[in-house]
Every structure is written in C-alpha cells, then in structure tokens.
The first five atom37 places (N, CA, C, CB, O) and aatype in JSON, in Angstrom:
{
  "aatype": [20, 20, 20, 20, 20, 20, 20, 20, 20, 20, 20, 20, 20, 20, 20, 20, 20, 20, 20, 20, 20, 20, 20, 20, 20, 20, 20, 20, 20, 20, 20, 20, 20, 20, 20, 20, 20, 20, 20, 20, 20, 20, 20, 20, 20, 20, 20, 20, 20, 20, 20, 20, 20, 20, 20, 20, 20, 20, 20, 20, 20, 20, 20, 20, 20, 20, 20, 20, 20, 20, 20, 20, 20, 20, 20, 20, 20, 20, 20, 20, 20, 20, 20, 20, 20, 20, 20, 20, 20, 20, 20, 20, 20, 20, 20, 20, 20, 20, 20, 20, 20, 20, 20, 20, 20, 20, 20, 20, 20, 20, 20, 20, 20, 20, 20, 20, 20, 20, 20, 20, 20, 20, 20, 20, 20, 20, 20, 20, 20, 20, 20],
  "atom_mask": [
    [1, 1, 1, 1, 1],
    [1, 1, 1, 1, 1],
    [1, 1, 1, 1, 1],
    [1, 1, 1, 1, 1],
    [1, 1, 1, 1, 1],
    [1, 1, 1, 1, 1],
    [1, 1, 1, 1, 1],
    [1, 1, 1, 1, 1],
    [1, 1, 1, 1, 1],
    [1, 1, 1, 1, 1],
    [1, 1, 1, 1, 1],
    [1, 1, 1, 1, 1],
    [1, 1, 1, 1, 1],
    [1, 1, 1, 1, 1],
    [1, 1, 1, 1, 1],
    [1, 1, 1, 1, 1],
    [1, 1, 1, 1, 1],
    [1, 1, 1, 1, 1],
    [1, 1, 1, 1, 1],
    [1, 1, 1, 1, 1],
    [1, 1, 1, 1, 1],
    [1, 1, 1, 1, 1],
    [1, 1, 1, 1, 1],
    [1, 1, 1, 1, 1],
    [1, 1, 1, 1, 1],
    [1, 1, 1, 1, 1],
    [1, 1, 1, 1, 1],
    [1, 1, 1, 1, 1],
    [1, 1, 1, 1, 1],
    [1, 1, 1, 1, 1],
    [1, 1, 1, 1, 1],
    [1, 1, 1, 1, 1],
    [1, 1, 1, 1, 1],
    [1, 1, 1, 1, 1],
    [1, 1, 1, 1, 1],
    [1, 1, 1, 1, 1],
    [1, 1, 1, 1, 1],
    [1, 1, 1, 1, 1],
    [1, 1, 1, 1, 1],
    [1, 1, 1, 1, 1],
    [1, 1, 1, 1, 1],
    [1, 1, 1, 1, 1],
    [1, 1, 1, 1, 1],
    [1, 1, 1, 1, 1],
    [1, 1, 1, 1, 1],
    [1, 1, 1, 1, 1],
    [1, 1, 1, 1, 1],
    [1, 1, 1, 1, 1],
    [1, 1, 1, 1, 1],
    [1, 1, 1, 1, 1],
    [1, 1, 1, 1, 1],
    [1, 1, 1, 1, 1],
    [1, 1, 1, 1, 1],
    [1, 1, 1, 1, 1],
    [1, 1, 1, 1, 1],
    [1, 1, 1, 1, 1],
    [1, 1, 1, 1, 1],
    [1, 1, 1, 1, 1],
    [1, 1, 1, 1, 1],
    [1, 1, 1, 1, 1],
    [1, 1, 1, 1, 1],
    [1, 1, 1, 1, 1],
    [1, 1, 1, 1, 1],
    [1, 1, 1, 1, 1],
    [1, 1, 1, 1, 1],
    [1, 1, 1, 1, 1],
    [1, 1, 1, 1, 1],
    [1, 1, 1, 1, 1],
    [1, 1, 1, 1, 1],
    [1, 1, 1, 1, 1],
    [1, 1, 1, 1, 1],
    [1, 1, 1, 1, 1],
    [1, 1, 1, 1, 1],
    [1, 1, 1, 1, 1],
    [1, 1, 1, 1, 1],
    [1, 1, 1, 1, 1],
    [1, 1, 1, 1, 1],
    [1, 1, 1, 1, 1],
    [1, 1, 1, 1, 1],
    [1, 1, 1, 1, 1],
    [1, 1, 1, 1, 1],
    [1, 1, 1, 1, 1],
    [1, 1, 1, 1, 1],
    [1, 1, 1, 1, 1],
    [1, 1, 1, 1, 1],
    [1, 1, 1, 1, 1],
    [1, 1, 1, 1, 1],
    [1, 1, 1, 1, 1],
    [1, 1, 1, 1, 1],
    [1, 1, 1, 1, 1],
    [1, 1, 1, 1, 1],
    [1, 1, 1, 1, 1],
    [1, 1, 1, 1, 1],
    [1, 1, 1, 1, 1],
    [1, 1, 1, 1, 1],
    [1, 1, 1, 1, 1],
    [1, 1, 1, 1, 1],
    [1, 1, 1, 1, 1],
    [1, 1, 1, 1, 1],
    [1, 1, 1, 1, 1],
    [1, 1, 1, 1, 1],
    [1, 1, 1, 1, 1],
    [1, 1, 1, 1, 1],
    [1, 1, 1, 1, 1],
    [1, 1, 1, 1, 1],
    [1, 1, 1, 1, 1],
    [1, 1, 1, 1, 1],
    [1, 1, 1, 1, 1],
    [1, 1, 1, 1, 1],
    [1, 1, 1, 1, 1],
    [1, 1, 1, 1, 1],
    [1, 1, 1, 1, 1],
    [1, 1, 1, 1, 1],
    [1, 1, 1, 1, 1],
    [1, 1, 1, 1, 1],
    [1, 1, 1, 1, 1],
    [1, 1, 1, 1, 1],
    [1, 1, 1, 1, 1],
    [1, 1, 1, 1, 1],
    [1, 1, 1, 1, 1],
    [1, 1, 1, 1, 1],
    [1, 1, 1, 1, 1],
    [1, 1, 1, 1, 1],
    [1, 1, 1, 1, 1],
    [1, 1, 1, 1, 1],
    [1, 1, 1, 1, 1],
    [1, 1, 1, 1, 1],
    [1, 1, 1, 1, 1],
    [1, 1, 1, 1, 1],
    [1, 1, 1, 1, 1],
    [1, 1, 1, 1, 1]
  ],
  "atom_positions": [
    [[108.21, 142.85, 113.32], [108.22, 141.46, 112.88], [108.55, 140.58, 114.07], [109.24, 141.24, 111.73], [109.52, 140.74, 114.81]],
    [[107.58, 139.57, 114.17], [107.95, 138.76, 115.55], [109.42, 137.39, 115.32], [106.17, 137.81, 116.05], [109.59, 136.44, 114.56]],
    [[109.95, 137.82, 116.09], [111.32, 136.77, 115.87], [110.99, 135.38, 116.11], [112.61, 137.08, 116.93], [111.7, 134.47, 115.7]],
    [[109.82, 135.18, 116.83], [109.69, 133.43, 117.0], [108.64, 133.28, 115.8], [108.95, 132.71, 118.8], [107.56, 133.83, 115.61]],
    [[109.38, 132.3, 115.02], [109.3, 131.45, 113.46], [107.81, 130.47, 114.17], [111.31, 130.09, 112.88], [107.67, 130.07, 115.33]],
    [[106.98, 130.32, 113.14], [105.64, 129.43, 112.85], [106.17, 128.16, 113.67], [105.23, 129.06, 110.97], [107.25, 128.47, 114.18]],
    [[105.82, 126.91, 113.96], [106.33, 125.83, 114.23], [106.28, 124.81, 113.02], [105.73, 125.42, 115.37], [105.12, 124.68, 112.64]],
    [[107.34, 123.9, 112.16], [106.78, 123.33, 111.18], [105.55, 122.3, 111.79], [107.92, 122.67, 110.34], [105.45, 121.67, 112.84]],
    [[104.65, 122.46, 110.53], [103.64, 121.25, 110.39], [103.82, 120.02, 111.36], [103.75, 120.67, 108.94], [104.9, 119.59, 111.76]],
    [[102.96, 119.68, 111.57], [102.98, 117.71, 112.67], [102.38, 117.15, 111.67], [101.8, 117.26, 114.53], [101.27, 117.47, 111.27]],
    [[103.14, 116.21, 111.16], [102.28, 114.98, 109.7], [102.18, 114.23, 110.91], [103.36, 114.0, 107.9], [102.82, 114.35, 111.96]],
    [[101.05, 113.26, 110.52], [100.79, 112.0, 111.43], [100.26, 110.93, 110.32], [99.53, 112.31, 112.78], [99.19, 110.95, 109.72]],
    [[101.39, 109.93, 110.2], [100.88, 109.06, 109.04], [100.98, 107.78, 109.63], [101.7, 109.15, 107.63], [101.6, 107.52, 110.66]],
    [[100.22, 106.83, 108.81], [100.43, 105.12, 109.58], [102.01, 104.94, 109.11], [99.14, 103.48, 108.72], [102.65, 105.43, 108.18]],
    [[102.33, 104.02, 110.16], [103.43, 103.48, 110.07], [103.94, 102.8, 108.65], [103.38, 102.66, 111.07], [103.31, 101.86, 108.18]],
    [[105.06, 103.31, 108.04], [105.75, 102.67, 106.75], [106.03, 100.76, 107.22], [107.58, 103.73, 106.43], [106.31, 99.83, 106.46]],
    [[105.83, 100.75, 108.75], [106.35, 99.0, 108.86], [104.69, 98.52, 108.23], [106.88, 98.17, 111.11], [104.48, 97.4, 107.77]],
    [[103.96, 99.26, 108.29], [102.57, 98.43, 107.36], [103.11, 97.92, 106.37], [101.29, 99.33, 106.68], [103.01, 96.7, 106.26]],
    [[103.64, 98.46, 105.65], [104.37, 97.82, 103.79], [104.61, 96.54, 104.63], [106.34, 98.76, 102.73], [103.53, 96.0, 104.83]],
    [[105.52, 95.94, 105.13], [105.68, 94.43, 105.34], [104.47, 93.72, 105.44], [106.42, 94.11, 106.54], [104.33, 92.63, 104.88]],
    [[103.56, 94.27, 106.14], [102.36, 92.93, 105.68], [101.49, 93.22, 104.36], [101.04, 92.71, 107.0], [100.83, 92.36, 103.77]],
    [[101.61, 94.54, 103.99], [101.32, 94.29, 102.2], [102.16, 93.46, 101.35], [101.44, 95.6, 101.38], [101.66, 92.88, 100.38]],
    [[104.11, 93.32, 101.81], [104.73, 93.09, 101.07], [104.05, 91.21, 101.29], [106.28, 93.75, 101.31], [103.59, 90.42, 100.47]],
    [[104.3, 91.11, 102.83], [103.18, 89.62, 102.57], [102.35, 88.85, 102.52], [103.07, 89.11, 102.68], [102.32, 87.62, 102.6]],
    [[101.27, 89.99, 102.32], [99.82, 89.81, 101.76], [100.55, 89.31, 99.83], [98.55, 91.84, 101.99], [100.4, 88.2, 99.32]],
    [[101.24, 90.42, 99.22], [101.54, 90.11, 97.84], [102.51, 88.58, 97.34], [102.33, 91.45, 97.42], [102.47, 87.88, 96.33]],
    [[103.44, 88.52, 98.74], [104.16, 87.24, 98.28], [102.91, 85.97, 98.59], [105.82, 86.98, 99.32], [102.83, 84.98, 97.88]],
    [[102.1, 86.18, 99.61], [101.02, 85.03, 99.83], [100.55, 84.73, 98.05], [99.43, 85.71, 101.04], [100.71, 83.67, 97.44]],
    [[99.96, 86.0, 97.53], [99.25, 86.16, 95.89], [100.33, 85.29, 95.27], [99.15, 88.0, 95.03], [100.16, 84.08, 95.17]],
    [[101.29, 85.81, 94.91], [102.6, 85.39, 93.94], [102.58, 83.92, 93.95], [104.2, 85.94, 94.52], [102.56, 83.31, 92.88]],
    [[102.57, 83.21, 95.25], [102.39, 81.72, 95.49], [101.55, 81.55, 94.72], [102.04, 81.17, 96.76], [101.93, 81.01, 93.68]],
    [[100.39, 81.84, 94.81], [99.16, 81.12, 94.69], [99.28, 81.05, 92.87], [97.65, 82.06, 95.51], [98.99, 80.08, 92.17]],
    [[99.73, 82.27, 92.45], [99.89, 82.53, 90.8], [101.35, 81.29, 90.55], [100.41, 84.74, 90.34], [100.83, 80.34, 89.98]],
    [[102.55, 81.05, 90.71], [102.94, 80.32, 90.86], [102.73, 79.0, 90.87], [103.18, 80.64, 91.32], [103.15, 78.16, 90.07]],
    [[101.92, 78.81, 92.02], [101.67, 76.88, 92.23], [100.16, 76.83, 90.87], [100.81, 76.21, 94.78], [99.24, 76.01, 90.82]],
    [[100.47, 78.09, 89.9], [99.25, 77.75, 88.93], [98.22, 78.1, 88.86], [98.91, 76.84, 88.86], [97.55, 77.67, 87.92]],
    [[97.71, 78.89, 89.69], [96.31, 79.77, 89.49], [96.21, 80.92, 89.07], [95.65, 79.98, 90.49], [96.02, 81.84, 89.88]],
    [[96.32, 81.21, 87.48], [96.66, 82.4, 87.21], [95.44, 83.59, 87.27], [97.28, 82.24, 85.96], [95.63, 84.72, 86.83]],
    [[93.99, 83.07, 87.96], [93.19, 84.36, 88.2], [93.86, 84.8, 89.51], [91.46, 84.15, 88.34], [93.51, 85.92, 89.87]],
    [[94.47, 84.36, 90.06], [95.03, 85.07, 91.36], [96.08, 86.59, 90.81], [96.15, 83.7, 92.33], [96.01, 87.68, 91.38]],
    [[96.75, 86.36, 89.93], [97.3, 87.41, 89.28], [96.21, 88.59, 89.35], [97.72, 86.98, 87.83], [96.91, 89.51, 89.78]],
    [[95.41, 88.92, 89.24], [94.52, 89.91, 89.08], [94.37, 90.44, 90.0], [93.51, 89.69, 88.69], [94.35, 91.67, 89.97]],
    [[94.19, 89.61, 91.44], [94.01, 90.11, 92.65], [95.58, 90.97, 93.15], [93.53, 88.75, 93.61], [95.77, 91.64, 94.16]],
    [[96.32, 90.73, 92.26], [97.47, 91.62, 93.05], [97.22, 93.5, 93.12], [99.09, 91.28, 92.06], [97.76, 94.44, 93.71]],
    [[96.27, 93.36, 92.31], [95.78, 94.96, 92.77], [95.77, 95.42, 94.0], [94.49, 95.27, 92.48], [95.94, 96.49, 94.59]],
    [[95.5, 94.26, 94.24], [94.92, 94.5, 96.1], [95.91, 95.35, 97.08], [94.84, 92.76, 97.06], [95.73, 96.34, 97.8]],
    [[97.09, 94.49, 96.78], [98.59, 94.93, 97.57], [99.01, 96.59, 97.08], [100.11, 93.66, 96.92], [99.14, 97.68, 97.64]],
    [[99.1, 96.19, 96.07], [99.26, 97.96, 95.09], [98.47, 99.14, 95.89], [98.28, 97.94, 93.17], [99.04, 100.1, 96.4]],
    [[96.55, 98.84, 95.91], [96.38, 99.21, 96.44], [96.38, 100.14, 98.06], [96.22, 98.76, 95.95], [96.3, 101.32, 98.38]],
    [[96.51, 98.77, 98.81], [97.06, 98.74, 99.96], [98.07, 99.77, 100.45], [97.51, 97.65, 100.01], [97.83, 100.65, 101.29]],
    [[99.41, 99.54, 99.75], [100.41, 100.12, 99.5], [100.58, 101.62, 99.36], [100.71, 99.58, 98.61], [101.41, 102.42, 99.8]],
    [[99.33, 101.73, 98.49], [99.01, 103.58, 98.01], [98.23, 104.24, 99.45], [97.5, 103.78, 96.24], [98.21, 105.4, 99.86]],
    [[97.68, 103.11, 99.96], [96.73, 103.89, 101.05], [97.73, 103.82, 102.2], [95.07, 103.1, 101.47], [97.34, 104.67, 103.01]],
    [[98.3, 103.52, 102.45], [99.71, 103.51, 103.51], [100.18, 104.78, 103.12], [101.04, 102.22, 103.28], [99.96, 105.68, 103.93]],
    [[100.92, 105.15, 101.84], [101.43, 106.24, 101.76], [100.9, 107.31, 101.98], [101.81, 106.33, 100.95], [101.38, 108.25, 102.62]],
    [[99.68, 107.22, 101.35], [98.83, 108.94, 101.07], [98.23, 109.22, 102.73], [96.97, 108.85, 99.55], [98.48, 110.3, 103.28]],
    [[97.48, 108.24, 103.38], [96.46, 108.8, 104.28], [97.67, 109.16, 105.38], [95.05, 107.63, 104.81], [98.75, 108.66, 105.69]],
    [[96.68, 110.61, 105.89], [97.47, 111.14, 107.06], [96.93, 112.29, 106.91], [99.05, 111.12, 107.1], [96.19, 112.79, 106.06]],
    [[97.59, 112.75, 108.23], [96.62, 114.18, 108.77], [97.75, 114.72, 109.31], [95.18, 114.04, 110.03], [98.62, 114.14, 109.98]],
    [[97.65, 116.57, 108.79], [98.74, 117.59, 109.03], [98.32, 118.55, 109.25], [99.6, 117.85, 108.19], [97.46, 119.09, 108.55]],
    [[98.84, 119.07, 110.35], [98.3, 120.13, 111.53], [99.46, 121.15, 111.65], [97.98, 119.35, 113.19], [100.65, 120.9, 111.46]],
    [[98.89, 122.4, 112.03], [99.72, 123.6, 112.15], [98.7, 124.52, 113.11], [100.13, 124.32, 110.54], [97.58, 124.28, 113.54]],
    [[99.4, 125.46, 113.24], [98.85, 126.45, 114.33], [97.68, 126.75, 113.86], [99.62, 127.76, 114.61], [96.85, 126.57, 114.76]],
    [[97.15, 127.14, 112.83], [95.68, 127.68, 112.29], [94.61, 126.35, 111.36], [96.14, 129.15, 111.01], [93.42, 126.31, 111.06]],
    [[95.69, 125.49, 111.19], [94.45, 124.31, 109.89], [95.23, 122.96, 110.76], [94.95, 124.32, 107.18], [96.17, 122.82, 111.54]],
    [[93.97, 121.94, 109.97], [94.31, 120.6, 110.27], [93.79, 120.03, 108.76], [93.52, 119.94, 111.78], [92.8, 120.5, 108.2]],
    [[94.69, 118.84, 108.14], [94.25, 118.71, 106.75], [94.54, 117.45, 107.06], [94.88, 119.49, 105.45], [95.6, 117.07, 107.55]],
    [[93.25, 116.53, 106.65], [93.01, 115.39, 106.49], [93.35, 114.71, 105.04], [91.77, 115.35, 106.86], [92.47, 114.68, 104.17]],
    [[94.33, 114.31, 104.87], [94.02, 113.47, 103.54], [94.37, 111.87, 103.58], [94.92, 114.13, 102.3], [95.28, 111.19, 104.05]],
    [[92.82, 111.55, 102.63], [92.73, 110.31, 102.02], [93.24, 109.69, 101.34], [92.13, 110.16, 101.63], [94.44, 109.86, 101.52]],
    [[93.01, 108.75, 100.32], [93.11, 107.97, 99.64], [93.04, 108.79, 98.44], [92.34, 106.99, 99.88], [93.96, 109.08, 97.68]],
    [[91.57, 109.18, 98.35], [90.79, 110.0, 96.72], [91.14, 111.16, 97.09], [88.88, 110.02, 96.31], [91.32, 111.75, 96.02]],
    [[91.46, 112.15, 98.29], [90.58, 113.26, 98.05], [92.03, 114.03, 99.54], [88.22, 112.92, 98.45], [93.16, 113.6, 99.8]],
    [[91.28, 115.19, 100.14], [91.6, 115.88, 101.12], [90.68, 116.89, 101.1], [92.87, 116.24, 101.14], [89.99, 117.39, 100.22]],
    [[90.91, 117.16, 102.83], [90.11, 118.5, 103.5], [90.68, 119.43, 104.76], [88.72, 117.93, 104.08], [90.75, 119.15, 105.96]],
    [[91.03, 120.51, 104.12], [91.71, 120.94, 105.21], [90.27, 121.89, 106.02], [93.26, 121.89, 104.65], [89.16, 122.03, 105.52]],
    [[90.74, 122.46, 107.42], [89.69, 122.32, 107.74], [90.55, 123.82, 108.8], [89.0, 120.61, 108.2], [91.67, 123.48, 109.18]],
    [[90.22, 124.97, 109.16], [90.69, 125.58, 109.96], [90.06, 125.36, 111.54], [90.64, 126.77, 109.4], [88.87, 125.26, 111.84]],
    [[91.25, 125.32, 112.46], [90.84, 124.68, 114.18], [90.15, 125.47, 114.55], [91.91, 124.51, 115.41], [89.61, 124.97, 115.54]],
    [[89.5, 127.15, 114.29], [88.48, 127.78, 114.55], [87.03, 126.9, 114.46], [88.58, 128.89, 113.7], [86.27, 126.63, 115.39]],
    [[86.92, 126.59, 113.16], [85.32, 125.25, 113.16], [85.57, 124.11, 113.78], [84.78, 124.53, 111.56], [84.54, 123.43, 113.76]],
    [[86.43, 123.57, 114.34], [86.34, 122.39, 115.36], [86.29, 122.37, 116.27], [86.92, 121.72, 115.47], [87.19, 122.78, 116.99]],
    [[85.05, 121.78, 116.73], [84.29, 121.96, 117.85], [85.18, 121.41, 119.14], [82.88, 121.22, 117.65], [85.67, 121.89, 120.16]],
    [[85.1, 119.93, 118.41], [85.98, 118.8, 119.17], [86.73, 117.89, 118.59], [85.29, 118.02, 119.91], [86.99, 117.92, 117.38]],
    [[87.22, 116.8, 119.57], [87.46, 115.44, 118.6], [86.75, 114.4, 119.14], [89.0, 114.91, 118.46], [86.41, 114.22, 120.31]],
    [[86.57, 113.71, 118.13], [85.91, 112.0, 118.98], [86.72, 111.13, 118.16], [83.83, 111.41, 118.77], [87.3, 111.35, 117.1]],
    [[86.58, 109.72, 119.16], [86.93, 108.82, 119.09], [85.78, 107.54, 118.75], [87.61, 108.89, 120.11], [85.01, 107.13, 119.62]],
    [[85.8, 106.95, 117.25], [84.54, 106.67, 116.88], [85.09, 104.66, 117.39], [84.04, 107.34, 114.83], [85.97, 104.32, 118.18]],
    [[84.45, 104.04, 116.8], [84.84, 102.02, 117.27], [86.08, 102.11, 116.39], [83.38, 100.28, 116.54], [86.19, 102.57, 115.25]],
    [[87.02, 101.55, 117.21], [88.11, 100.97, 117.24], [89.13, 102.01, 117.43], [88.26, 100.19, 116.15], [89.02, 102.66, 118.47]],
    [[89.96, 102.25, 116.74], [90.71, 104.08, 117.19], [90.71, 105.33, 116.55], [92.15, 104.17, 117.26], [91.41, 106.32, 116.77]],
    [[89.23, 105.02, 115.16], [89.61, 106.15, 114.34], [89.27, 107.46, 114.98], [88.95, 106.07, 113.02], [88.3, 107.43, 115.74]],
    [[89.79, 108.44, 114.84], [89.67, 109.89, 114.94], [88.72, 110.78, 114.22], [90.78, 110.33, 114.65], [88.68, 110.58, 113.01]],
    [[87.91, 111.76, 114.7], [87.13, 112.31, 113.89], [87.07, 113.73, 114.54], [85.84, 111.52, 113.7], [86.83, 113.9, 115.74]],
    [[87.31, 114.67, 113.69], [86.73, 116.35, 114.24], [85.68, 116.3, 113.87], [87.31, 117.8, 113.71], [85.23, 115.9, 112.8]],
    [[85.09, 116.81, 114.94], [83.26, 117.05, 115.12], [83.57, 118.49, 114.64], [82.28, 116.89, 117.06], [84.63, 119.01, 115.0]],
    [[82.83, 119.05, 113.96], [82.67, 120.24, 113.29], [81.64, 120.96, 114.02], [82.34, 120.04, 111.86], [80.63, 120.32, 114.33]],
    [[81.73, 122.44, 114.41], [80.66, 123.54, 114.18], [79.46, 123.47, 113.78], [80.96, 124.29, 113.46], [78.45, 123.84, 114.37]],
    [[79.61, 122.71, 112.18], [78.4, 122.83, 111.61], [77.68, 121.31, 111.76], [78.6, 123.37, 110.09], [76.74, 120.9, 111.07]],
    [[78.28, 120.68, 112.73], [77.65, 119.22, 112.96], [78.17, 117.92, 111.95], [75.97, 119.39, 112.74], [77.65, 116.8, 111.92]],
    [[79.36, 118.4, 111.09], [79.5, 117.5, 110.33], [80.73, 116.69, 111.21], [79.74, 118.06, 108.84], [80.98, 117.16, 112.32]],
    [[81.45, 115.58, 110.8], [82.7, 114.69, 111.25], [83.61, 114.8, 110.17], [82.4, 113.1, 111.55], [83.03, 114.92, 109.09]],
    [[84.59, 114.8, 110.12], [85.47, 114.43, 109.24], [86.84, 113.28, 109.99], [85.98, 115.93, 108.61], [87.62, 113.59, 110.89]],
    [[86.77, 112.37, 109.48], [87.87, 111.49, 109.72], [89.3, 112.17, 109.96], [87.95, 110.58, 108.54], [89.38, 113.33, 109.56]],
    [[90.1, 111.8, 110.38], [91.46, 112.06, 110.54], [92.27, 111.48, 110.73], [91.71, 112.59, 111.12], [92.87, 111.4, 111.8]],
    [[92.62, 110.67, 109.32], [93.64, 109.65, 109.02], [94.66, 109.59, 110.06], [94.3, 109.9, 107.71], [95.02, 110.69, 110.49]],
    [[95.37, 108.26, 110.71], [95.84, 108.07, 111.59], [96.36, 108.58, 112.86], [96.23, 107.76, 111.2], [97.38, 108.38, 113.52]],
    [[95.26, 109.33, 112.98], [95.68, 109.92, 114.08], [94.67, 109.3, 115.78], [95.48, 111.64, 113.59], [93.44, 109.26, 115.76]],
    [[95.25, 109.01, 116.66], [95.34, 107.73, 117.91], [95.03, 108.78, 118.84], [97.01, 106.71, 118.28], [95.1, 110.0, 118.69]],
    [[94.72, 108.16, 119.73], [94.57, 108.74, 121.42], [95.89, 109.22, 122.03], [94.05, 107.45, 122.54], [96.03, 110.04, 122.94]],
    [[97.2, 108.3, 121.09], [98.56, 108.34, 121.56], [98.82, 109.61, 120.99], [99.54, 107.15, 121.13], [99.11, 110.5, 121.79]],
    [[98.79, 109.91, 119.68], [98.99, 111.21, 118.72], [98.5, 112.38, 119.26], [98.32, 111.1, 117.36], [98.94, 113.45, 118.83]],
    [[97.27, 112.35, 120.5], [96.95, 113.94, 121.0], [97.97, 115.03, 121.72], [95.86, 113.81, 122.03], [98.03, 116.26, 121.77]],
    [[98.64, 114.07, 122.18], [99.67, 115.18, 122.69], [100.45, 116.04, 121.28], [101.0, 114.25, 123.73], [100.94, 117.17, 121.39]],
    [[100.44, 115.18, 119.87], [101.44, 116.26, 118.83], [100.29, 117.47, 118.54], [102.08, 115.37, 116.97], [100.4, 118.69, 118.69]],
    [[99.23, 116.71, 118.1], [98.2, 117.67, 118.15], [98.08, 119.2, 118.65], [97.44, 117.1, 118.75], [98.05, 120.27, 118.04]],
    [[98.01, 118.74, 120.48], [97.85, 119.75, 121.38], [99.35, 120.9, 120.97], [97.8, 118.96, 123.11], [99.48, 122.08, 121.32]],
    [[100.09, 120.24, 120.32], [101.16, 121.31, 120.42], [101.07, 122.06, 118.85], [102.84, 120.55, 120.79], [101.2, 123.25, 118.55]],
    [[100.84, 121.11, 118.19], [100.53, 121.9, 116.63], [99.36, 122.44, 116.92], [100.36, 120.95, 115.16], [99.57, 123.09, 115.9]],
    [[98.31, 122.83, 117.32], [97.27, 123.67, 117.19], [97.29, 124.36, 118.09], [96.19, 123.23, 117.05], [96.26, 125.01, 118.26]],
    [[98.44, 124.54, 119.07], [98.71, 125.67, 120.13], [97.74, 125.58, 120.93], [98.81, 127.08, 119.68], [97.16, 126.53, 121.45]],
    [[97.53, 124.56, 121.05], [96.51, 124.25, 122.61], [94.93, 124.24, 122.13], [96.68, 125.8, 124.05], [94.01, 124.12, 122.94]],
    [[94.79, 124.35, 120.97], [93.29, 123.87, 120.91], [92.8, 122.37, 121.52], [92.92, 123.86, 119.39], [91.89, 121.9, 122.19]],
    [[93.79, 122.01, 120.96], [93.3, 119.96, 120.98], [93.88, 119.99, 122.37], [94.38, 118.38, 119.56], [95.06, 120.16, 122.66]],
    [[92.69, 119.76, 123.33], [93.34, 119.64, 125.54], [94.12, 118.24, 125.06], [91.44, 119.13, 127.53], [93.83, 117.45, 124.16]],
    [[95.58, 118.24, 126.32], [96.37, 117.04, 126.02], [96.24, 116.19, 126.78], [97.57, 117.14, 125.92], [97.1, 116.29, 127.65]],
    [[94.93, 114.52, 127.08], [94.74, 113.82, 127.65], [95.89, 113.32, 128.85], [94.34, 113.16, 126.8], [95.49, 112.84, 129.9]],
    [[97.34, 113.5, 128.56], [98.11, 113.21, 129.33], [98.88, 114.1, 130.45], [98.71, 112.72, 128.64], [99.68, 113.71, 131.3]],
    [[98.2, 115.94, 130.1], [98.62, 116.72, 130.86], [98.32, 116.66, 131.64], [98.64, 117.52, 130.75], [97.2, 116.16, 131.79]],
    [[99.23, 117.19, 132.96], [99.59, 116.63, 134.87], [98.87, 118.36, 135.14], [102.21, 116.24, 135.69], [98.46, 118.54, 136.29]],
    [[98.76, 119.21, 134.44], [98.69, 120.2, 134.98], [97.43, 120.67, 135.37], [99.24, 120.88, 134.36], [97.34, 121.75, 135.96]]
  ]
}
C-alpha cells in the first residue's frame, strides 16, 4: 500500500464577491418595484438566477478526471481524452478533446493553470514554469 495519500480535488469556482453585484443588480429591481412599477417585480428572477449560476458553475480536477459543471448539467471527463486546453474570446477555458469535441470549463483563467498543472500531475504544462 503506497503511504503518499491521493491529493484532495482543486475546485475552481467564480468568485462568491460576484453575489455583490447580483445583490445590486436586485436592489437596482426593488427600486424600480418600489418607486411603482410593479412588472419590474417579475424581472427579479434575473438576480435569483444569477445567484444560482455563481454558486453551481465550476470545474474540479484530480489526478485522473476533470469535471466541469454548469448551471443544468455536468461532465466529467478523464485527462487521458484531453488533448489540450484553449483559450476561446475573452477568458473562457475549453478542453479540446481526442475526439475533436470542446467542453467549457467553468471558471477556470490563464491565472488558474498553475492549480491545474498540479491537480492533474502535470498533464496541464504550467505557463508560468521557469524550468
């Protein structure tokens, strides 16, 4: 039995300081329902929404899988079929697959490759390594 333990999981999620501009995206709504426009009430879904997709999306990596989850859904994906990663407009993340497909990878940055490179035991090369 080997004495050195798995490494736990690397979660990589958006930042919880997002909630403050949902919290005032929702007080902007509340005004508007307030000073009397009560179809604005309806739109507070929006924030709720918002709110849920802050929590859930994120991507969690370990020595053998990387698991993307969404909003609706998740995909874990073992680092044997990933080919690569790209970087698609603006900073989202995507594993290029084996079989030619992409899959997104909720918040995970150009800054985040170094947790990567260490949760997948050196699959993901670490843009900032000197070596």
């Amino acid at each position: 039995m080997s004495s050195e333990a798995a490494p736990a999981p690397v979660v990589i999620r958006i930042s919880p300081m997002a909630h403050f501009a949902v919290a005032f995206l929702a007080l902007s709504l509340l005004t508007l329902v307030l000073a009397g426009l009560p179809w604005v009430l309806a739109l507070l879904v929006i924030p709720v929404g918002l709110s849920a997709y802050v929590v859930r999306n994120r991507t969690v990596a370990d020595r053998d899988t990387v698991t993307a989850r969404t909003l609706l859904g998740s995909e874990t994906l073992r680092w044997d079929d990933v080919d690569g990663l790209r970087f698609g407009k603006g900073s989202a993340a995507y594993a290029h697959l084996k079989d030619g497909r992409d899959v997104r990878l909720p918040a995970v940055t150009f800054a985040t490759l170094p947790l990567l490179t260490e949760a997948s035991g050196g699959r993901v090369p670490n843009p900032y390594s000197t070596d």
